[in-house]
BADOMI-278860 format. One line per field, with one value per atom (N, C-alpha, C): residue number from 1; x, y, z. Coordinates in pm, whole numbers, plus 50000, padded with zeros to 5 digits. Layout:
N
tise c(NUM:...)
c1 c(X:...)
c2 c(Y:...)
c3 c(Z:...)
//
This chain:
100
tise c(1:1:1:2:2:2:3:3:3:4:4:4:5:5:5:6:6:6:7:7:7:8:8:8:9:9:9:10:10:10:11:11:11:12:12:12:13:13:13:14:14:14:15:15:15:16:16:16:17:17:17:18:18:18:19:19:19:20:20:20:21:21:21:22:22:22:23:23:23:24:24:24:25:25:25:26:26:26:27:27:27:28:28:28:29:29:29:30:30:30:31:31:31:32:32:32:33:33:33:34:34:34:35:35:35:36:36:36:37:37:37:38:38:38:39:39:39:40:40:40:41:41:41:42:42:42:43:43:43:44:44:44:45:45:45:46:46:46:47:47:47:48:48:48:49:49:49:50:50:50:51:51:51:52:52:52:53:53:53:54:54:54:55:55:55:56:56:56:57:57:57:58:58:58:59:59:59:60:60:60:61:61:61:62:62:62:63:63:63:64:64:64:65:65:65:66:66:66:67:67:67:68:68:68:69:69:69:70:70:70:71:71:71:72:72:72:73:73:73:74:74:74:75:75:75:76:76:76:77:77:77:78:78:78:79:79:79:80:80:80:81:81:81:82:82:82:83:83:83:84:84:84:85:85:85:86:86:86:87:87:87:88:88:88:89:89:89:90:90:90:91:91:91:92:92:92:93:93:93:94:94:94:95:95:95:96:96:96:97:97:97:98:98:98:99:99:99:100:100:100)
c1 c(40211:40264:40363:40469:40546:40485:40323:40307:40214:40154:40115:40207:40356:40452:40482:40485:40538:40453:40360:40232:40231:40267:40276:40403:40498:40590:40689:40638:40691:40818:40827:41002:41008:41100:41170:41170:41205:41222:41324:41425:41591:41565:41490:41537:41443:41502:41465:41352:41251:41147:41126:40999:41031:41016:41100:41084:40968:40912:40831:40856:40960:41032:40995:41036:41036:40906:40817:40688:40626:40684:40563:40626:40783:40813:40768:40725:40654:40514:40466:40296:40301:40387:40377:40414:40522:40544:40459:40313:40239:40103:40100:39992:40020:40139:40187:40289:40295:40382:40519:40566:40735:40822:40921:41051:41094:41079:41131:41031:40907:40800:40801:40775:40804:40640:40615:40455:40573:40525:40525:40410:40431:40319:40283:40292:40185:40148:40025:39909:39995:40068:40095:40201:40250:40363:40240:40128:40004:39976:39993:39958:40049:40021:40171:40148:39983:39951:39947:39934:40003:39847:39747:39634:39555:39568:39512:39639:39775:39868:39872:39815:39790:39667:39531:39421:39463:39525:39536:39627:39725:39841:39794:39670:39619:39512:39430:39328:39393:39518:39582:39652:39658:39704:39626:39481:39399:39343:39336:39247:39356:39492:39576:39559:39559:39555:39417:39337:39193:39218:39307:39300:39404:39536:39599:39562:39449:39384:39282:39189:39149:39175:39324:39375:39532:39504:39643:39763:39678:39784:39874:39813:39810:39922:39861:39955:40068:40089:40196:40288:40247:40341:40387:40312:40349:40483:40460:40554:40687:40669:40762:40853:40796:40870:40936:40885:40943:41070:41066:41126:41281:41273:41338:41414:41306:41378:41486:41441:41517:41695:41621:41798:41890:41818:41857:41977:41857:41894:42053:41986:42067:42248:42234:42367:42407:42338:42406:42448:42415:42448:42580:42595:42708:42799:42771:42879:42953:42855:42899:43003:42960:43039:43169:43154:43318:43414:43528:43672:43647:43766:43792:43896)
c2 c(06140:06117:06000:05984:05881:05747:05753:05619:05608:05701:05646:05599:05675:05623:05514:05419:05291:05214:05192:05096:05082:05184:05191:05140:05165:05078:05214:05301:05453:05514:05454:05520:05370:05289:05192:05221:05061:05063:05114:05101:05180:05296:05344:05498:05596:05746:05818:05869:05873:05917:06089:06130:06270:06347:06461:06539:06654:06749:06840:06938:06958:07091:06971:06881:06808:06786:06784:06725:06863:06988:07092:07144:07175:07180:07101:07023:06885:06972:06952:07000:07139:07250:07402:07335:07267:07257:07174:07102:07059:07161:07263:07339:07435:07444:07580:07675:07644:07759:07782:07922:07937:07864:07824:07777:07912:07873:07945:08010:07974:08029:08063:08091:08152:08229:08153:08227:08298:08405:08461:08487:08501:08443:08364:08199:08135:08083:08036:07949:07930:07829:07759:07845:07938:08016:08066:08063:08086:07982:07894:07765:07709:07816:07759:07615:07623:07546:07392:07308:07177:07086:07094:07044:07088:07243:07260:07178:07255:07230:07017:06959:06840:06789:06881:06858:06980:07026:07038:06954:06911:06811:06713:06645:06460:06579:06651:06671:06680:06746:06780:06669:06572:06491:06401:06364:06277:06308:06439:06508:06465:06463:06467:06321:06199:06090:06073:06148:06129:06153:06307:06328:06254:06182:06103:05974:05928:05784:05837:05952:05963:06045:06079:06135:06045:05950:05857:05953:06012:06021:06136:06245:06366:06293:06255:06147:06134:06038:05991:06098:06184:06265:06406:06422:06495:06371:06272:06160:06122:06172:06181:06296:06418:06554:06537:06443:06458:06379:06275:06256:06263:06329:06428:06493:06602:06757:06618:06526:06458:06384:06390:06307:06421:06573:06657:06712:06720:06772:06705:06575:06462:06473:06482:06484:06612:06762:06876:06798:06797:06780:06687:06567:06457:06557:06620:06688:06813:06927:06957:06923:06808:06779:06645:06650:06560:06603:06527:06617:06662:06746:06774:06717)
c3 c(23955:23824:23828:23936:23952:23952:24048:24046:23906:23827:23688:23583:23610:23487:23518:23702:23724:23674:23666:23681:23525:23411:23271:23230:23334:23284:23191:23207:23159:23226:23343:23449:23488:23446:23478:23648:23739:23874:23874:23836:23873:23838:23765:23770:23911:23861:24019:23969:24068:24045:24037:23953:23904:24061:24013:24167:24126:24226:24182:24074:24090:23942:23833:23823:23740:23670:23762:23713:23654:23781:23757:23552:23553:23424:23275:23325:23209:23183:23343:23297:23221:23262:23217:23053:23004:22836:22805:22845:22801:22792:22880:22895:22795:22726:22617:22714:22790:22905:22841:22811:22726:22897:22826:22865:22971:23107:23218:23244:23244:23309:23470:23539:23724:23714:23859:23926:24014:24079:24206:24309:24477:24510:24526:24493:24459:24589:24557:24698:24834:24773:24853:24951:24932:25017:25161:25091:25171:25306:25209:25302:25424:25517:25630:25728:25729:25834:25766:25913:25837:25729:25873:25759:25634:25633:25536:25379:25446:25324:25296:25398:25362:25274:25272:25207:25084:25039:24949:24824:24918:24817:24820:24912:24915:24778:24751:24693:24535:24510:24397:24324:24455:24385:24343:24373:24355:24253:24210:24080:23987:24002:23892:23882:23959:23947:23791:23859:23805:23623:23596:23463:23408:23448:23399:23332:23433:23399:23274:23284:23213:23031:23064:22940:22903:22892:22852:22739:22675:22551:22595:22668:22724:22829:22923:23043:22957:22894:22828:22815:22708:22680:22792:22896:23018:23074:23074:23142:23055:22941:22843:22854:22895:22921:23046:23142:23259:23261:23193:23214:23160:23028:22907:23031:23096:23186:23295:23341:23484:23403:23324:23238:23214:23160:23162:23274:23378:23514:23552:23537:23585:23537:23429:23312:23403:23389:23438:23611:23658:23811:23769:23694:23697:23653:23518:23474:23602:23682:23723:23856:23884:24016:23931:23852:23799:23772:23811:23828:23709:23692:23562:23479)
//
């Protein structure tokens, strides 16, 4: 997702690129998911070993490459949430660590 918003010109070079919470929170409020959604379980707690957990994140990420290019508007506005939740994040973290 980071390198489709650069190449669009969608996350400026100075800014930080989305982290995984970041991205996975965008996709859940684009899929309809309520606000504070949580899997338990999931896959990947499964996945201890190193190659499989590598052919799954080169594979997940190549499919996501695939529906981004092919759903721009959808793209867009997943890249729009992300980056909404990271300014978010961002502000709480400055605020919390400044004197008072």
């Amino acid at each position: 997702m980071n390198r489709y918003a650069r190449t669009r010109n969608l996350l400026k070079e100075k800014e930080e690129t989305f982290s995984a919470r970041t991205s996975e929170r965008a996709h859940l409020h684009r899929l309809g998911a309520p606000e504070g959604t949580q899997f338990e379980g999931q896959t990947k707690a499964k996945l201890g070993n190193v190659p499989m957990r590598s052919l799954v994140e080169r594979t997940t990420n190549e499919k996501l490459a695939e529906w981004l290019e092919e759903n721009p508007r959808e793209a867009n506005q997943v890249v729009q949430k992300a980056t909404v939740a990271a300014r978010r994040a961002s502000r709480r973290v400055r605020h919390a660590t400044s004197p008072p």
